[in-house]
Phi, psi and omega in degrees: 000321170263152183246311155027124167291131165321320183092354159243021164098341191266167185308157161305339144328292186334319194256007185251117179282331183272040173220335175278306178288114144213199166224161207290117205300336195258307179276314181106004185263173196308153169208180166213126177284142165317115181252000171263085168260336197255007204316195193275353181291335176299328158266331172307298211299342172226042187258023131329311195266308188268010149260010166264003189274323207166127173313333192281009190265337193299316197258049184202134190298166195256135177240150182324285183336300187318292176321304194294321200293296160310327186275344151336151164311326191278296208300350191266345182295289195263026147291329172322305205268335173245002196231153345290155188329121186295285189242179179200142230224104170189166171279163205287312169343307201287346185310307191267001161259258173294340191285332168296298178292331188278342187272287217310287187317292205290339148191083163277305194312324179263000168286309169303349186075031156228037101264144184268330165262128219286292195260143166249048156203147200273330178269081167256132144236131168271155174233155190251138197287136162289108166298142182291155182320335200256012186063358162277178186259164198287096277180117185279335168316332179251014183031028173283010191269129184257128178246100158346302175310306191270327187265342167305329206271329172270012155225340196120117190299339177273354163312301156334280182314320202282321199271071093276292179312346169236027157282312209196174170275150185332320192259019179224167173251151208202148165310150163241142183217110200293320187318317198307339183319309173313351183264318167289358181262328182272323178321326226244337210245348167270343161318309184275346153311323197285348174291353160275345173281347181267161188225124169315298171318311176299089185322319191203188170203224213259129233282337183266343161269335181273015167247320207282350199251300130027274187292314175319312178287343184272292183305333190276003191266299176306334183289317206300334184276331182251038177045036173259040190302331176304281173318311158332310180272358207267314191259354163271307227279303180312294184294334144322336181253323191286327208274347182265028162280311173302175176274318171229170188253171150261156171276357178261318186300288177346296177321306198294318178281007176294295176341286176328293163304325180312321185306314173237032179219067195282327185252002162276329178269359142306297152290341171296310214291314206273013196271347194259017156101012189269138161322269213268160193286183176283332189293340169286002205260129176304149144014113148322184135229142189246183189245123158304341163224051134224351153293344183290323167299006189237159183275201182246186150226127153264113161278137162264127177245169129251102220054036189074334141323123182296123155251358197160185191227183136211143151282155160207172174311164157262143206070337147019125201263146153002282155304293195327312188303310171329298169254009149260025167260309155333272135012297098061100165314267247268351156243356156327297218285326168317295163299305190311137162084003187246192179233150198257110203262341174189163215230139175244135167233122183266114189326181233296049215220271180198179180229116171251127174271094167304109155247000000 
């Protein structure tokens, strides 16, 4: 009846005696039962399952009642239909907590016949912790800690949102650097500038921004599917810069880079998109889509490396052979200088990307 803490740390069991006080099933003599049986992993550990059944399932450990419940039709219909989890989101910590454990439950659940899929989750990304400026982890012991509050009120949450998403890549730790924040903020703030370029009237704009707007959409679709949020905003920038060449913008092109951006700018471009007279929000507003031929119709840039250093660039076609690439990343003056006198032990070519020269 009470949940109330012991005070000594042991379960709220602990404080019931007629349940502690028993006697020993094999001898008869005086006992006490284990009272840490329920810890807080009896709801964690399934609550993946019990948020598809229903509110009345989330804040409560699952008991035989509970079990019968789920195995019902309605309830098996729609475990069918959300399970297993498309992904699960969590630190590498967790391989040996929840993540462990949410396996163990789910399946014993599918060993009993109340769930039909053996894992329950179809999907692991790990994510990599952000560090304090000093390179440790963030710690009110060590008094290294960023408070999330002081940085909206002095740069903005999308300032914020956008420089988590483009420090680094996901899965990896990476420092926090409060200075770097100004860069996703002047980023943010030529966004709400290009709004003065756009003209309803104006129809198109130059065959290289419009393929380049093209590749944007396909690539920020794909990073966003592989957690590739750094690149993702790395090519809104880029076509950021191409769209402020032009002289005027369309207003349909403008919209798509609004889309585009809303995942990781939801409330400017939430205000651009209804400043543009729309009703209803941009997160409803469908998806782009992009055409394969009109990226086909722009050349590339080949980056040239050397041993993974960057030395130079060249244009070429798209699709471009192998060979070709080869020797005109070799040839390439700014890796000449480079190569000479040394041996070229193998050459890696990423198809319309870059050449890195192995020396």
């Amino acid at each position: 009846k009470s949940y109330e803490p012991t005070g000594t740390g042991e379960s709220p069991l602990a404080a019931i005696p007629s349940f502690v006080e028993t006697k020993c099933p094999k001898c008869g003599g005086p006992a006490k039962r284990e009272t840490n049986t329920m810890p807080q992993w009896a709801g964690s550990c399934w609550y993946h399952i019990a948020y598809c059944i229903g509110e009345k399932h989330k804040t409560q450990a699952p008991n035989s009642k509970q079990f019968t419940n789920l195995k019902s039709q309605k309830s098996k219909k729609v475990l069918r239909q959300w399970l297993p989890v498309d992904i699960y989101v969590g630190g590498a910590e967790h391989a040996t907590r929840h993540l462990i454990y949410a396996r163990f439950w789910h399946k014993f659940l599918f060993d009993i016949k109340v769930v039909d899929a053996p894992e329950p989750f179809a999907r692991l990304q790990n994510v990599g912790l952000i560090l304090a400026s000093d390179g440790r982890k963030m710690s009110k012991r060590f008094g290294n800690t960023i408070n999330p509050d002081e940085i909206v009120a002095k740069f903005g949450a999308d300032s914020l949102r956008v420089y988590e998403m483009f420090m680094g890549p996901f899965n990896q730790a990476i420092a926090w650097n409060t200075d770097s924040l100004i860069g996703g903020r002047r980023f943010l703030e030529r966004v709400w500038r290009l709004k003065l370029k756009v003209n309803s009237q104006k129809l198109r704009v130059s065959d290289s921004t419009e393929s380049l707007l093209h590749q944007t959409i396909k690539k920020v679709g794909e990073d966003i599917e592989q957690f590739r949020f750094n690149t993702a905003i790395s090519a809104l920038m880029i076509l950021q810069n191409a769209l402020e060449k032009e002289d005027q913008v369309p207003t349909e092109i403008f919209e798509i880079f609004l889309k585009l951006l809303s995942p990781f700018a939801p409330h400017i471009t939430e205000e651009l998109w209804s400043q543009n007279g729309h009703t209803r929000s941009i997160h409803e507003a469908p998806w782009p889509q992009f055409e394969l031929s009109v990226i086909a119709k722009s050349g590339v840039v080949i980056v040239v490396q050397i041993n993974g250093k960057t030395r130079g660039s060249f244009e070429a076609e798209r699709g471009e052979t192998e060979e070709v690439l080869k020797q005109r990343a070799v040839a390439l003056p700014t890796a000449a200088k480079w190569i000479a006198g040394a041996e070229v032990r193998k050459i890696i070519v990423v198809p319309d990307r870059l050449v890195n020269i192995v020396l």
